[in-house]
MIDOSE-1310 file (N, C-alpha, C; in nm, 2 decimals, decimal comma, always signed):
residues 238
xxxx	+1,32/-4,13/+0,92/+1,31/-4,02/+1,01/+1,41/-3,91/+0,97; +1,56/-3,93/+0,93/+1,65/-3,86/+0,87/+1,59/-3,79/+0,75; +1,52/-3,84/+0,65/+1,49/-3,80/+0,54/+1,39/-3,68/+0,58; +1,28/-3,78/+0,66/+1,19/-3,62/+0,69/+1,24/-3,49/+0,78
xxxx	+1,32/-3,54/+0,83/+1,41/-3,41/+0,90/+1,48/-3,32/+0,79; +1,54/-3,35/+0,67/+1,58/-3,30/+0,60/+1,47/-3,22/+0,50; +1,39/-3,30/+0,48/+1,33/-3,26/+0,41/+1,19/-3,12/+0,40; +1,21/-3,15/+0,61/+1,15/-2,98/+0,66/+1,26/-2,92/+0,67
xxxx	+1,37/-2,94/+0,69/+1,49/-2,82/+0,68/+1,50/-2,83/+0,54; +1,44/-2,85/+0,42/+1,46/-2,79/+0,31/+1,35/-2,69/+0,31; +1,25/-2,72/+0,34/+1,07/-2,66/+0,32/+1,12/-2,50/+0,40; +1,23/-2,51/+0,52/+1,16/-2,41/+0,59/+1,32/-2,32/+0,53
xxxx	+1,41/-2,38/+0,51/+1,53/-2,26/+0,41/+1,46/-2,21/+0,30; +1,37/-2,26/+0,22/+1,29/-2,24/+0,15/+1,21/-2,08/+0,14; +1,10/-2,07/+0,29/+1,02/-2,01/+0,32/+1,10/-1,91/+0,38; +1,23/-1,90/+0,47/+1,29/-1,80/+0,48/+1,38/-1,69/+0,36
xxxx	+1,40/-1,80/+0,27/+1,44/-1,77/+0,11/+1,32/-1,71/+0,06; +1,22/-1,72/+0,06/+1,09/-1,68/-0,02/+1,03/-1,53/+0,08; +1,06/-1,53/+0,20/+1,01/-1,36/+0,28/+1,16/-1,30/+0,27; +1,23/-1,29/+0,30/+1,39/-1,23/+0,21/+1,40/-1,18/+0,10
xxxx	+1,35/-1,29/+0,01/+1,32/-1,23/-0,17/+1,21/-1,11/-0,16; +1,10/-1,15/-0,09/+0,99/-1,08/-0,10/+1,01/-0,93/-0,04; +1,04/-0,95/+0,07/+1,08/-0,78/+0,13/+1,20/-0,73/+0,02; +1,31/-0,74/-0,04/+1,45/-0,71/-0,09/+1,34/-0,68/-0,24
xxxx	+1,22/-0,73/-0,28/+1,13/-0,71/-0,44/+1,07/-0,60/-0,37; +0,99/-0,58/-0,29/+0,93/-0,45/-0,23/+1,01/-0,32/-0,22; +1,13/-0,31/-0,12/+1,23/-0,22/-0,09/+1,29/-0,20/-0,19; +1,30/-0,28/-0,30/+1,36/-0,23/-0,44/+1,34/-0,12/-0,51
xxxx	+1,22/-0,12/-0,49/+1,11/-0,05/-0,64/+1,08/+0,09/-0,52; +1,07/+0,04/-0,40/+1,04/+0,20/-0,32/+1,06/+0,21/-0,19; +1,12/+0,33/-0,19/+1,18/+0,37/-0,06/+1,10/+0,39/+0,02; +1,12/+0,41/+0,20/+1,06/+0,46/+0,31/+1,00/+0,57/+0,29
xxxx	+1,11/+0,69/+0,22/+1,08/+0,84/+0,21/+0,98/+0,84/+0,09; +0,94/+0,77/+0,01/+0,85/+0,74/-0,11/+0,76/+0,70/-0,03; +0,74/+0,61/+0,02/+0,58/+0,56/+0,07/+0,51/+0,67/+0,17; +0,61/+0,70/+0,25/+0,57/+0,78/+0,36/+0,51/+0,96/+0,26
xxxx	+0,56/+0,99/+0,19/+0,55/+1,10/+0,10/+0,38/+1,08/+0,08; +0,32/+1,22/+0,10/+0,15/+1,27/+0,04/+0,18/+1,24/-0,11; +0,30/+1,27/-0,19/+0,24/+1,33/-0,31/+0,27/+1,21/-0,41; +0,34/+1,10/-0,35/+0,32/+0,91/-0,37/+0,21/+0,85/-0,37
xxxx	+0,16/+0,91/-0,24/+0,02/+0,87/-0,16/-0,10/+0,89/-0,31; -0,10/+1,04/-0,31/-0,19/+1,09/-0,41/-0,19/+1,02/-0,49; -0,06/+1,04/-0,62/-0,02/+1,02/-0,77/-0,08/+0,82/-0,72; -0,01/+0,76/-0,65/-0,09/+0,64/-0,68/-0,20/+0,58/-0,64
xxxx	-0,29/+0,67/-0,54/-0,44/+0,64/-0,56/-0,50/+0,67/-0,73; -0,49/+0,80/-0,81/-0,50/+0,84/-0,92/-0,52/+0,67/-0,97; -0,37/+0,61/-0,98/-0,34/+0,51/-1,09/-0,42/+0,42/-1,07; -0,38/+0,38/-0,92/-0,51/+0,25/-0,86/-0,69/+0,30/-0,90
xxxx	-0,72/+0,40/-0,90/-0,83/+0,44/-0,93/-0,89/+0,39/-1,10; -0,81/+0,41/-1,15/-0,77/+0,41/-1,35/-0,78/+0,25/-1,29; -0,68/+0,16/-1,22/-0,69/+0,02/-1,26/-0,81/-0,06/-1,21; -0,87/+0,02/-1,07/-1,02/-0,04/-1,04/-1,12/-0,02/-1,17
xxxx	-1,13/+0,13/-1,21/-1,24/+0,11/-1,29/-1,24/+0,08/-1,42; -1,12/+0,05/-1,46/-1,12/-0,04/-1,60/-1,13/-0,20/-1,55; -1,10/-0,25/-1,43/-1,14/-0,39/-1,43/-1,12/-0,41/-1,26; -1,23/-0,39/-1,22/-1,24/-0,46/-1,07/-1,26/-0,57/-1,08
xxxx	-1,23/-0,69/-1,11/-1,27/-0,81/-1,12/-1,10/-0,87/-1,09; -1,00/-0,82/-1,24/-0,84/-0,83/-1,23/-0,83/-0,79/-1,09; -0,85/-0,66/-1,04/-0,79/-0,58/-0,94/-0,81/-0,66/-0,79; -0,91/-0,72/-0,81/-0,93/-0,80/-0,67/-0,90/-0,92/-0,63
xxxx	-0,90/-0,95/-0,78/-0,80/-1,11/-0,79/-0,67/-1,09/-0,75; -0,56/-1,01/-0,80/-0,46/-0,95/-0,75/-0,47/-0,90/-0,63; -0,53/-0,84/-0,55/-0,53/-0,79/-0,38/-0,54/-0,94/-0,33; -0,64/-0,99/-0,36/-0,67/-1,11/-0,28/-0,53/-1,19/-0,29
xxxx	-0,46/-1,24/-0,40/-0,36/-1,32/-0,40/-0,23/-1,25/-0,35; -0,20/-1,12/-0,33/-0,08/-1,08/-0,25/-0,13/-1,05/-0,14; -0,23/-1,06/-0,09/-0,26/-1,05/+0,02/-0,24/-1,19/+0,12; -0,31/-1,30/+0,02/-0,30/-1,44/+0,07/-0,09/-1,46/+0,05
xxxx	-0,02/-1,43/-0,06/+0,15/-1,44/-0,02/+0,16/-1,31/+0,11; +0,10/-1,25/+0,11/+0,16/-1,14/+0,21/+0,14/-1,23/+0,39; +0,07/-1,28/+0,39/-0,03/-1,36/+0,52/+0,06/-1,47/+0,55; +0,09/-1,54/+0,44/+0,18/-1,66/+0,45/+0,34/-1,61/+0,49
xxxx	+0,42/-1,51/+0,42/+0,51/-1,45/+0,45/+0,56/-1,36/+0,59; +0,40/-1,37/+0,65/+0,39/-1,35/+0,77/+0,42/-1,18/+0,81; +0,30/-1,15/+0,69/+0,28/-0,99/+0,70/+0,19/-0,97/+0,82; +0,18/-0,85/+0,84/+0,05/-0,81/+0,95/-0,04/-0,76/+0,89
xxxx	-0,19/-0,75/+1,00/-0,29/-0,74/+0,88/-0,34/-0,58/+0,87; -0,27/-0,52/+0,93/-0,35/-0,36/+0,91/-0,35/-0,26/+0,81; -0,17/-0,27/+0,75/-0,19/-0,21/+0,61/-0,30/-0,28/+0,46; -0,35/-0,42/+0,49/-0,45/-0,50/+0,40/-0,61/-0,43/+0,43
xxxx	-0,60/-0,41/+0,53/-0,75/-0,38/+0,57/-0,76/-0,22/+0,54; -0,67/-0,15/+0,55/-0,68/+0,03/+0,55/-0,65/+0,03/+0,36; -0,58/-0,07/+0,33/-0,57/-0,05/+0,16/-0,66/-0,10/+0,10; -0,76/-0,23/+0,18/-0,87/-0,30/+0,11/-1,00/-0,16/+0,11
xxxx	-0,98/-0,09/+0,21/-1,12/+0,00/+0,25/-1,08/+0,10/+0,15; -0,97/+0,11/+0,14/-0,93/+0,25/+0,04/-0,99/+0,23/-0,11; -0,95/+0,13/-0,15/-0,97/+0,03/-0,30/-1,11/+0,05/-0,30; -1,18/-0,05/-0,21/-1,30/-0,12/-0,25/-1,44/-0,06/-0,17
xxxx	-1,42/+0,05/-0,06/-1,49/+0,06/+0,01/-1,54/-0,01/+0,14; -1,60/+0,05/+0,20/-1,63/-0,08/+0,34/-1,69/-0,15/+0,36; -1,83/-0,20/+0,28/-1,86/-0,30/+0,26/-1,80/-0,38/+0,14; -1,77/-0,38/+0,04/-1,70/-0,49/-0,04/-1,56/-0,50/+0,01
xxxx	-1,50/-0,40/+0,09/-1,36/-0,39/+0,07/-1,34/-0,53/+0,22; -1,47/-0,51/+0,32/-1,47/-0,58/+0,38/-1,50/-0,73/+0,40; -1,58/-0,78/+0,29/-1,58/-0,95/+0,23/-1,46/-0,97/+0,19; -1,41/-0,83/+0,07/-1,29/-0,93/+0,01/-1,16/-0,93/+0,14
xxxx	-1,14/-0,85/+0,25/-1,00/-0,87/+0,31/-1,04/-0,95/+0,37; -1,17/-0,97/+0,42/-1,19/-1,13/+0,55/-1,15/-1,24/+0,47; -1,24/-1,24/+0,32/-1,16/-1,38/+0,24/-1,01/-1,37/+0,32; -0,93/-1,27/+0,24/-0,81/-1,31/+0,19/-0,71/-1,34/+0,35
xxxx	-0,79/-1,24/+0,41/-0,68/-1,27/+0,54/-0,70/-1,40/+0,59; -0,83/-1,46/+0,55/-0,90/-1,61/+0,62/-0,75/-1,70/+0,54; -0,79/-1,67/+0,42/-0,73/-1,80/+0,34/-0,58/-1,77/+0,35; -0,54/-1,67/+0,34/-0,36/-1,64/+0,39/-0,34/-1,75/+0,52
xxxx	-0,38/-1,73/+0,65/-0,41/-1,72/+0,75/-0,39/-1,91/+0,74; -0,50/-1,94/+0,66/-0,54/-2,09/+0,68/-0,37/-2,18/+0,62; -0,37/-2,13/+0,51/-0,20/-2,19/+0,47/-0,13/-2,16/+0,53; -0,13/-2,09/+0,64/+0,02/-2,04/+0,70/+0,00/-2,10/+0,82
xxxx	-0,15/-2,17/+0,86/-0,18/-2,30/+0,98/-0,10/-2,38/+0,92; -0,12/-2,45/+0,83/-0,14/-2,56/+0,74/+0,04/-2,60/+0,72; +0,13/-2,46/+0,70/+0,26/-2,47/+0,69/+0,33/-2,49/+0,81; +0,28/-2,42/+0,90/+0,31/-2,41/+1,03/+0,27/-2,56/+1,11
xxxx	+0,20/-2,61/+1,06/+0,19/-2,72/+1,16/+0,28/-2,85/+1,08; +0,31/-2,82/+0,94/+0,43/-2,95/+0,84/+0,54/-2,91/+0,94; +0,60/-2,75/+0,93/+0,70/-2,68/+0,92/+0,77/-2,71/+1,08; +0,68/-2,59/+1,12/+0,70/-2,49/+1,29/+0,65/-2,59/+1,38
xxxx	+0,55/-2,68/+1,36/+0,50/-2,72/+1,51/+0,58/-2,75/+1,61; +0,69/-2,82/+1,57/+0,79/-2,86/+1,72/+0,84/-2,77/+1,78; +0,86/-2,64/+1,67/+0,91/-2,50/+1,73/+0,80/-2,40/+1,85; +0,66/-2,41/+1,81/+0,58/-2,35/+1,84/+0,53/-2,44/+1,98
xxxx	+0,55/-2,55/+1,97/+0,52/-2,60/+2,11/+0,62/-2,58/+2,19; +0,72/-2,60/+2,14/+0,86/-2,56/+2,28/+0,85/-2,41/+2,33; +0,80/-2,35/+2,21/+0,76/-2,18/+2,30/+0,64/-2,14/+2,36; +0,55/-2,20/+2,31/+0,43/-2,13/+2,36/+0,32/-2,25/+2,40
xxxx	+0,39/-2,36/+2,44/+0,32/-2,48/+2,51/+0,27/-2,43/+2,65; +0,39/-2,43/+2,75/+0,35/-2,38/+2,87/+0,29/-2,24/+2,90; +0,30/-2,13/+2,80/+0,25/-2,01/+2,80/+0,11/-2,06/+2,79; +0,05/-2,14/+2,73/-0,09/-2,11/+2,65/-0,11/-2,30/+2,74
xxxx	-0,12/-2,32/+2,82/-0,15/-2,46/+2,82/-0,29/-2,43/+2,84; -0,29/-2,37/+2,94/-0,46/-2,31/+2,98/-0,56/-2,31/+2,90; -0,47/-2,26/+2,77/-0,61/-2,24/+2,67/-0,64/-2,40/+2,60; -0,57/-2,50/+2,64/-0,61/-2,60/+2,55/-0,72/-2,68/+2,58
xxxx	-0,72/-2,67/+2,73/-0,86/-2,71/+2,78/-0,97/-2,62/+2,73; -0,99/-2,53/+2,70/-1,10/-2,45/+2,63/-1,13/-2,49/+2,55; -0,99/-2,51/+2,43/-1,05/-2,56/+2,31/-1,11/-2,67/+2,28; -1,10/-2,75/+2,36/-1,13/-2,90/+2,37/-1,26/-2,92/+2,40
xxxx	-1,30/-2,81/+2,48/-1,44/-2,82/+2,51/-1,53/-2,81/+2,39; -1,51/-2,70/+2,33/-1,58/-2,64/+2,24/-1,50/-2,57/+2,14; -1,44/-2,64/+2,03/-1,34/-2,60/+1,92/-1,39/-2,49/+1,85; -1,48/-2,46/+1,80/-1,54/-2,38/+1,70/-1,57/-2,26/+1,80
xxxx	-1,63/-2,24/+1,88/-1,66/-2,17/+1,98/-1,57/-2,07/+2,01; -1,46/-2,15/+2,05/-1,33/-2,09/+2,15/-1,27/-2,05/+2,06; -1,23/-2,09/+1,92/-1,17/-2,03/+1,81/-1,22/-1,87/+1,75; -1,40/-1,90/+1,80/-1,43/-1,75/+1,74/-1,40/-1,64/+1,82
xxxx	-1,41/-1,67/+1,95/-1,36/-1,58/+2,07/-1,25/-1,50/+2,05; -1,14/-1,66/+2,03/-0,96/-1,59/+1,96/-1,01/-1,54/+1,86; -1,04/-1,58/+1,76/-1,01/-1,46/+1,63/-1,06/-1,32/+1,71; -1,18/-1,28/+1,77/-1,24/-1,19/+1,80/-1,17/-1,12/+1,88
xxxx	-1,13/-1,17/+2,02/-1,04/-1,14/+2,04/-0,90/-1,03/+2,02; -0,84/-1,16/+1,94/-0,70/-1,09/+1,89/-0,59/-1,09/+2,04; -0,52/-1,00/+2,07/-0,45/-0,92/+2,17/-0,32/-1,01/+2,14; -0,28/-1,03/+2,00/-0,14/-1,12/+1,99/-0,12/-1,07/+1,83
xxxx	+0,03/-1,02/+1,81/+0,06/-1,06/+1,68/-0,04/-1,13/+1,57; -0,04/-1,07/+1,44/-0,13/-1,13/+1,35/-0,06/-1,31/+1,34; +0,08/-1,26/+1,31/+0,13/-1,46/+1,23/+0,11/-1,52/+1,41; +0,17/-1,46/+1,50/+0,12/-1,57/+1,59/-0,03/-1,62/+1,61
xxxx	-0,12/-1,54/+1,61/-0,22/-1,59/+1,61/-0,26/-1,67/+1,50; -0,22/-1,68/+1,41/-0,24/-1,79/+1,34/-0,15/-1,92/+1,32; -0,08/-1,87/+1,36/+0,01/-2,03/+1,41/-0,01/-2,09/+1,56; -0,05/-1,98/+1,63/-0,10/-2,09/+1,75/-0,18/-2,21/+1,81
xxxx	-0,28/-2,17/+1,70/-0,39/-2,30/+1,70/-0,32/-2,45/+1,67; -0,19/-2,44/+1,65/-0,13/-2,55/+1,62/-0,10/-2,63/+1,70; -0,08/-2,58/+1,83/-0,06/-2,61/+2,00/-0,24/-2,69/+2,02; -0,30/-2,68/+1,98/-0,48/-2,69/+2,03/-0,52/-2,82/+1,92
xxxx	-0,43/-2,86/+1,80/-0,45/-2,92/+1,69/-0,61/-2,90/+1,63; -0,62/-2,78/+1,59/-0,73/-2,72/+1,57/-0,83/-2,79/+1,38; -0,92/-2,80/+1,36/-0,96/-2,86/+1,27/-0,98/-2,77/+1,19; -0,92/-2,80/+1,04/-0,92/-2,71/+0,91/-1,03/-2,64/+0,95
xxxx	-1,17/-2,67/+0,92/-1,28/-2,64/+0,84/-1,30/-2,56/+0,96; -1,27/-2,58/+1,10/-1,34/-2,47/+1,25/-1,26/-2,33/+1,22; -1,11/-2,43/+1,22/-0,99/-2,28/+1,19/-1,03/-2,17/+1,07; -1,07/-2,21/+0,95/-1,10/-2,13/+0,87/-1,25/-2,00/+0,90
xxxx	-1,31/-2,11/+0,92/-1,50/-2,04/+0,95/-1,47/-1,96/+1,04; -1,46/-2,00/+1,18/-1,40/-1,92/+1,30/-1,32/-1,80/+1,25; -1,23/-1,85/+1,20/-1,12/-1,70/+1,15/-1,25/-1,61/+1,08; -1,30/-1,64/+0,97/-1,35/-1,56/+0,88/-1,46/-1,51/+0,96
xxxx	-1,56/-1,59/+1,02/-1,60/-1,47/+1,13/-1,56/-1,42/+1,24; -1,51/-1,42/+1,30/-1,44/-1,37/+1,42/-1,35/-1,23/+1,38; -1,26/-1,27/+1,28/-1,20/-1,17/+1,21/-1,28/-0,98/+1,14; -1,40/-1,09/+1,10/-1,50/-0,96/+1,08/-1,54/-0,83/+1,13
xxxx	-1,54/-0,86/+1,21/-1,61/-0,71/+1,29/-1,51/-0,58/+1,30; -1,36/-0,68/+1,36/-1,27/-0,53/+1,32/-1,21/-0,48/+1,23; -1,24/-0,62/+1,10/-1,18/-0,57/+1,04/-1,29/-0,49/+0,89; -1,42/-0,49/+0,95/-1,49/-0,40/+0,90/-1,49/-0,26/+0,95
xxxx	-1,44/-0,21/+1,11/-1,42/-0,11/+1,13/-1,25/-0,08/+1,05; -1,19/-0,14/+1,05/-1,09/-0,10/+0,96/-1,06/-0,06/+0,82; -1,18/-0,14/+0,75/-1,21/-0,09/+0,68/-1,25/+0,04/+0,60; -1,36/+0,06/+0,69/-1,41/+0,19/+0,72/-1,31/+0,30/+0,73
xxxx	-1,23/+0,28/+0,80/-1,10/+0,39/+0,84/-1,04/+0,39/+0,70; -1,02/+0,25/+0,65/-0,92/+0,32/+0,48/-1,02/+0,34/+0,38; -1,17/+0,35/+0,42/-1,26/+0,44/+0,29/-1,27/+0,53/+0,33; -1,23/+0,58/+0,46/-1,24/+0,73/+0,50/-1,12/+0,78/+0,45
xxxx	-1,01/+0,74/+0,47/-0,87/+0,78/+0,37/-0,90/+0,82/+0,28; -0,92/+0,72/+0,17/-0,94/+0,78/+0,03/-1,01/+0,85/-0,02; -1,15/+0,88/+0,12/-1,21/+1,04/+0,09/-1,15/+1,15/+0,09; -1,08/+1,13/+0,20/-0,94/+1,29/+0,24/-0,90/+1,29/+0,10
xxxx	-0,85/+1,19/+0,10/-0,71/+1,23/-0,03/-0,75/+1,28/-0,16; -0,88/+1,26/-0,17/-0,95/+1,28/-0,30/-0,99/+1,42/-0,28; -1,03/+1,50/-0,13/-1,07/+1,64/-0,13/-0,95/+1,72/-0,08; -0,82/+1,66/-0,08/-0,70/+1,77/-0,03/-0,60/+1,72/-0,09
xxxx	-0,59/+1,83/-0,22/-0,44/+1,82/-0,26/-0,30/+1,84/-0,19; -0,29/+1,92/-0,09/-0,18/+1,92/+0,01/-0,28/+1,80/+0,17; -0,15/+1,78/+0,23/-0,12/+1,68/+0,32/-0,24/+1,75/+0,42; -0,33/+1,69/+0,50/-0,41/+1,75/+0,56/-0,35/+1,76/+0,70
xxxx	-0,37/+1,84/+0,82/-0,30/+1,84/+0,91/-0,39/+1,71/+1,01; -0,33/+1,69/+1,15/-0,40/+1,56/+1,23/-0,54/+1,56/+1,28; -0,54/+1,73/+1,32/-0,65/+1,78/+1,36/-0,77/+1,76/+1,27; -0,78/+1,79/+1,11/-0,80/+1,77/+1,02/-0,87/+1,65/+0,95
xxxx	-0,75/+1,57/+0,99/-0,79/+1,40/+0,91/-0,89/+1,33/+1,11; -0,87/+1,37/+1,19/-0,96/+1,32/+1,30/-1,08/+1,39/+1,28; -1,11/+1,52/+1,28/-1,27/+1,58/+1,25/-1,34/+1,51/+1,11; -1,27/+1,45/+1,08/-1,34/+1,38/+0,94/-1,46/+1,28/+0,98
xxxx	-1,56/+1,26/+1,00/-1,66/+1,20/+0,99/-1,65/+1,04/+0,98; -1,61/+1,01/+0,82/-1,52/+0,90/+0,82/-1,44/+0,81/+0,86; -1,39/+0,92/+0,97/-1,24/+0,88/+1,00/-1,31/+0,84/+1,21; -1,37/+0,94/+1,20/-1,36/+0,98/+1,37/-1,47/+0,84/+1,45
xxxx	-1,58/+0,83/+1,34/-1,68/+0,73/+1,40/-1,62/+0,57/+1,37; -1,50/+0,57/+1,26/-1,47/+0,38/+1,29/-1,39/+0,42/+1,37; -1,28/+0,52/+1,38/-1,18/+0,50/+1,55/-1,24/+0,48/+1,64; -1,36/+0,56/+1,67/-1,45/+0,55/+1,83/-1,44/+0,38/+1,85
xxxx	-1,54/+0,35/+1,73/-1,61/+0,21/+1,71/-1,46/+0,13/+1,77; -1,31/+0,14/+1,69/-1,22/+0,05/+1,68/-1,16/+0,11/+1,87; -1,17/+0,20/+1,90/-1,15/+0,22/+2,06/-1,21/+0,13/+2,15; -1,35/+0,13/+2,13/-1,46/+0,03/+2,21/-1,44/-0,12/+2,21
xxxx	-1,41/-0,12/+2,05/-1,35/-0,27/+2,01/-1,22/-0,34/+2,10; -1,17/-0,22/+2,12/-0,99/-0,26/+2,20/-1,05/-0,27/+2,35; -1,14/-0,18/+2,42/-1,17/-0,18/+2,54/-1,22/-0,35/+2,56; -1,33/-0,41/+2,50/-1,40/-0,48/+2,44/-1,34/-0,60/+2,47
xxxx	-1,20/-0,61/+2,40/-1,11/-0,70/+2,37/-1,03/-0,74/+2,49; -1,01/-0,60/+2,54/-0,91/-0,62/+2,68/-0,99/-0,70/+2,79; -1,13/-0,64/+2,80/-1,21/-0,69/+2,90/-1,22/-0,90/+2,87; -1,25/-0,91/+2,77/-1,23/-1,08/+2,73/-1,14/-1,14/+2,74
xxxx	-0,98/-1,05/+2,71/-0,86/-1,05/+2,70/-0,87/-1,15/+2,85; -0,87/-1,02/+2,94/-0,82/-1,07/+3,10/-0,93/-1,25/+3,10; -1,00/-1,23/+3,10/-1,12/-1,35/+3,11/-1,06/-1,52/+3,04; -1,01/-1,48/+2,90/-1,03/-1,60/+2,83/-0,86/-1,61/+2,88
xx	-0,76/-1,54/+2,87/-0,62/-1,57/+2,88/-0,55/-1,61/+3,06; -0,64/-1,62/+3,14/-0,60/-1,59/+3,28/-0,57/-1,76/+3,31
């Protein structure tokens, strides 16, 4: 019993060692006032563009795998999905982020339930008891609802199923569809991005990037989606 106790307080110094490293490798190489900058923005679409069309095959293997460390590290998923639409467009850009947020998603259950679980029940047992009778009814089901859903943090929602002891193969499928739909209108939003950026050499004004076509019809869509969400929201969480 002593040894296994040790041995998750090695696993989880570990994992706080490994998102530490990861942010301190990011913030290294570029600053706030660099990322936030148009003319960062620009100069590295250009390069990303050069690395898609000499090998989108490399380029996706690479999204998909820092996307799956980024998921585990307990990134959130909106800069993945507005960078996947920008890259790949909104239909391909949106298979490849459902993969990768799925399978991020699914190891960061999988850790979370070796690691967190005694943590995650002492916090969010009596919050969520409600929902365990749901799942119980119908595991696959109830699961696609939450993914669809949403209305919680990205890493909590994927460490919560751990409270419900949810089954690999429902947790994955469920995520990967359930996940889909907004995160194809999201998509959408970062292929309409990298249309702007490609017809305006200077920073476009707000007024501007909203009359965009591309831009204006996934927000409606992702507005409806939130309305959508709240209305289930109150229903499935009460």
């Amino acid at each position: 019993m002593e040894k296994a106790k040790k041995i998750k307080l090695f696993f989880t110094l570990l994992y706080f060692f490994i998102i530490i490293s990861f942010l301190l490798l990011i913030f290294s190489k570029f600053s706030i006032s660099d990322i936030s900058s148009y003319e960062f923005i620009k100069n590295n679409t250009d390069r990303l563009y050069l690395y898609k069309n000499s090998n989108l095959i490399l380029i996706s293997i690479f999204f998909i795998l820092f996307t799956i460390i980024w998921v585990v590290l307990l990134g959130f998923g909106s800069p993945i999905f507005l960078v996947g639409g920008f890259l790949f467009g909104k239909w391909l850009g949106t298979i490849i982020v459902t993969f990768s947020l799925t399978v991020g998603a699914t190891f960061l259950y999988i850790i979370a339930n070796y690691i967190f679980k005694e943590l995650i029940i002492e916090k969010f047992s009596q919050r969520f008891s409600n929902l365990k009778k749901k799942f119980k009814k119908n595991e696959f089901n109830f699961m696609l609802i939450y993914r669809f859903v949403g209305g919680l943090p990205f890493f909590i929602q994927n460490i919560l199923p751990c409270l419900f002891e949810v089954k690999l193969k429902n947790y994955f499928f469920a995520t990967f569809i359930g996940l889909m739909p907004q995160l194809f209108i999201g998509t959408s939003l970062g292929s309409g991005i990298e249309k702007i950026i490609n017809q305006n050499e200077q920073m476009p004004t707000f007024l501007d990037i909203l009359g965009t076509k591309n831009i204006y019809y996934p927000l409606l869509a992702f507005i409806l989606l939130i309305i959508i969400s709240i209305y289930l929201k109150k229903k499935i969480y009460k």
